[in-house]
ZADO-1210 file (C-alpha; in nm, 4 decimals, padded with zeros to 6 digits):
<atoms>
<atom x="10.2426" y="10.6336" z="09.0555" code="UNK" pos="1"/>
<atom x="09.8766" y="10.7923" z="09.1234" code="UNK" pos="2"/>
<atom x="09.8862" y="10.9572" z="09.4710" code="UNK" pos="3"/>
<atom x="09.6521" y="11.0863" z="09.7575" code="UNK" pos="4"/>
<atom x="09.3513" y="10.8955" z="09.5808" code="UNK" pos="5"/>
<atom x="09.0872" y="10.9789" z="09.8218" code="UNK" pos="6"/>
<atom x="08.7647" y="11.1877" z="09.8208" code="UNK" pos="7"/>
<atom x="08.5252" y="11.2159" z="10.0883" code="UNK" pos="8"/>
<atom x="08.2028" y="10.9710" z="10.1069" code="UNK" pos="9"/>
<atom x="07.9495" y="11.2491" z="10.0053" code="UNK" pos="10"/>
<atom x="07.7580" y="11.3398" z="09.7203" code="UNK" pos="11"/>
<atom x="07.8437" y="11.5759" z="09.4851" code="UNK" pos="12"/>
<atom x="08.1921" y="11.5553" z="09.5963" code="UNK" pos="13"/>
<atom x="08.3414" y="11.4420" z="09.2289" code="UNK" pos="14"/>
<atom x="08.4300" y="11.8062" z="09.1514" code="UNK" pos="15"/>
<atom x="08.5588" y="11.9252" z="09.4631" code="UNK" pos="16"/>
<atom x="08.7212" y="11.5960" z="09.6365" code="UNK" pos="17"/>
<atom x="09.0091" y="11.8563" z="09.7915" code="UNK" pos="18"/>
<atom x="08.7108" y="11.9090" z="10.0441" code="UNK" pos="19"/>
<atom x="08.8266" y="11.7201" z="10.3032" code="UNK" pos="20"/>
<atom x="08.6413" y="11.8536" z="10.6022" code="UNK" pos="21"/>
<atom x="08.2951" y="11.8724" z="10.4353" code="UNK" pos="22"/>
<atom x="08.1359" y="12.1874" z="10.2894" code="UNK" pos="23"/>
<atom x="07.7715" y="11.9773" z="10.3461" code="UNK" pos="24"/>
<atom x="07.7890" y="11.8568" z="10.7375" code="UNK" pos="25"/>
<atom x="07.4705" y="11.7577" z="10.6992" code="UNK" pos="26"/>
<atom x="07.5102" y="11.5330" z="10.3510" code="UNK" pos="27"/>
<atom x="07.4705" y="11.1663" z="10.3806" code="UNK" pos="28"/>
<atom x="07.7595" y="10.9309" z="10.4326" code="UNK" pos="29"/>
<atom x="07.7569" y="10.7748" z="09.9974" code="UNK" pos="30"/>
<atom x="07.9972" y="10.5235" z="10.0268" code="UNK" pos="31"/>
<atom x="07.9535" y="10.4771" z="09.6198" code="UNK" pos="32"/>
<atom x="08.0996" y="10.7707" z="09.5959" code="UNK" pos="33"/>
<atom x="08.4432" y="10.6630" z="09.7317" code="UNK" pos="34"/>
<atom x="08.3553" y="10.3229" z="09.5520" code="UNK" pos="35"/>
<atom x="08.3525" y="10.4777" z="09.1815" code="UNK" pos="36"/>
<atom x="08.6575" y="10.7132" z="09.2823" code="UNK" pos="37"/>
<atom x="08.8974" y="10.4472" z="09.4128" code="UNK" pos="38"/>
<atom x="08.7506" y="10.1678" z="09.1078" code="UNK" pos="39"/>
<atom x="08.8099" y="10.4977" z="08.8597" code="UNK" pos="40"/>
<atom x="09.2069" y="10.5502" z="08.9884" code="UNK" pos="41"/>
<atom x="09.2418" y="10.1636" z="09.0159" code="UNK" pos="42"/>
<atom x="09.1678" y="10.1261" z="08.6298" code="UNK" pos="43"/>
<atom x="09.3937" y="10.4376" z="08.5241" code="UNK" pos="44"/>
<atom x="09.6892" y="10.2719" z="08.7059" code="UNK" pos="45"/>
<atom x="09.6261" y="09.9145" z="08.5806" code="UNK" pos="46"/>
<atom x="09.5883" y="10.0984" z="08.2226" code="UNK" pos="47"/>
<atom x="09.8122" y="10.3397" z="08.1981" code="UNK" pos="48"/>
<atom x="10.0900" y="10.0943" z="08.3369" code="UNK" pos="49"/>
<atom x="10.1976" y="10.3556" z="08.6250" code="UNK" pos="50"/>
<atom x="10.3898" y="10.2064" z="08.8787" code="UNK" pos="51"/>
<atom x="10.1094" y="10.2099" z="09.1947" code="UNK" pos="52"/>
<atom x="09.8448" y="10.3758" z="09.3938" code="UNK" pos="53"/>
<atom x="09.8212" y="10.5484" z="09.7455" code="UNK" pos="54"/>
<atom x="09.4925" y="10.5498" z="09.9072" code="UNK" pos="55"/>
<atom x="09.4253" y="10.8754" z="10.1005" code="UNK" pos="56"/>
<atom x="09.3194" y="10.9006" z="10.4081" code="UNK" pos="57"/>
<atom x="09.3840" y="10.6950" z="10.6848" code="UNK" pos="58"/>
<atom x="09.4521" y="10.9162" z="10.9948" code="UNK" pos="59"/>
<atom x="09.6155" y="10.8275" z="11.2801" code="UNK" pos="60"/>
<atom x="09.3610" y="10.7136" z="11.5634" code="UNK" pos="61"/>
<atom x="09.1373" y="10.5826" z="11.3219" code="UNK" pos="62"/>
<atom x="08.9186" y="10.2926" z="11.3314" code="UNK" pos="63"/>
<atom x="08.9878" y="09.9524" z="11.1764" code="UNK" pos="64"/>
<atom x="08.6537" y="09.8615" z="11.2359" code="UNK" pos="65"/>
<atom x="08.4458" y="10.1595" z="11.2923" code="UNK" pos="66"/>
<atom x="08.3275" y="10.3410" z="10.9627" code="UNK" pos="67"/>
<atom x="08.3800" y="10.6902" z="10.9173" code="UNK" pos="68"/>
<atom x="08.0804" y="10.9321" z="10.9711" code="UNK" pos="69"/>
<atom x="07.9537" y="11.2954" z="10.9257" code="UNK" pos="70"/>
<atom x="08.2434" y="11.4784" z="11.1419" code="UNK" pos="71"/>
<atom x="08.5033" y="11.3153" z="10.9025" code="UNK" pos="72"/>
<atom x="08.3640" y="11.1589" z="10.5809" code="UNK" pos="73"/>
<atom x="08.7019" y="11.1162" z="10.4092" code="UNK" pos="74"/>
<atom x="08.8513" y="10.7665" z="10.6013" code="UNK" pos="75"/>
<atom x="08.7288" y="10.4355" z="10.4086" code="UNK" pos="76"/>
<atom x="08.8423" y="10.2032" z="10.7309" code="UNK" pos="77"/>
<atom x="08.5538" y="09.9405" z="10.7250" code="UNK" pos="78"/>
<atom x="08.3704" y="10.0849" z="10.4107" code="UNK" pos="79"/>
<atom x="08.2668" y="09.9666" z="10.0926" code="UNK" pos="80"/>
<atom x="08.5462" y="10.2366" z="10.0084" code="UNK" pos="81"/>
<atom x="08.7830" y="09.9410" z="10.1857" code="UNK" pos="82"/>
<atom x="08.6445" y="09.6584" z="09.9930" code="UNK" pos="83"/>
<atom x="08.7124" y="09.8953" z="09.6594" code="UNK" pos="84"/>
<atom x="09.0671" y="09.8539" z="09.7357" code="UNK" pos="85"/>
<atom x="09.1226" y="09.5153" z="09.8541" code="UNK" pos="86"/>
<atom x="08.9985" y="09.4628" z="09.4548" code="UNK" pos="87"/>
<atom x="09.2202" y="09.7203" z="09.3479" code="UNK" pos="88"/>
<atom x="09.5322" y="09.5625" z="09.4738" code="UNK" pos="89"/>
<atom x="09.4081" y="09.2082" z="09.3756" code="UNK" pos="90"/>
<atom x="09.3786" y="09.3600" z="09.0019" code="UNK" pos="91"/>
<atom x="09.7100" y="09.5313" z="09.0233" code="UNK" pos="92"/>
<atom x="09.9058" y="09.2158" z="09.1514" code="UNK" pos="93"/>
<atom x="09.7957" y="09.0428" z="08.8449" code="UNK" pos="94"/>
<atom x="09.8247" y="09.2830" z="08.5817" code="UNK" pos="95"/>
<atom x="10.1992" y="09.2701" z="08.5754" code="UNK" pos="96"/>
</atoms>
């Protein structure tokens, strides 16, 4: 099982993605950033045979619709970040 996968939708972010509140408040919103993290996990699951994934973070009171923006870059709730997954779960139902 790969756990908390989540990083927030920033540049330069790869090295640090424990920075959940930003350290850049003013750095763009990079969706491709979660994209490449989530499609990165996704493949180490589906080839290293672990047993599933758990997307991080979805907070309470978040949007389902809404994307996230500067004040909290992390959620991927109507994201490219969202679309990342829906393949990632398609891939892992059939790789059993």
């Amino acid at each position: 099982m790969l756990g908390e996968v989540g990083i927030p939708a920033q540049p330069d972010m790869y090295q640090h993605p424990y920075y959940w509140k930003s350290k850049q408040p003013n750095a763009p919103i990079a969706h491709y950033v979660q994209v490449r993290w989530f499609a990165a996990a996704c493949n180490a699951v589906v080839n290293d045979h672990l047993g599933g994934i758990f997307f991080w973070s979805l907070p309470f009171g978040s949007s389902l619709t809404v994307p996230s923006g500067l004040a909290d870059p992390g959620p991927w709730t109507a994201t490219p970040g969202a679309k990342e997954i829906a393949r990632c779960f398609s891939k892992l139902s059939t790789a059993r």
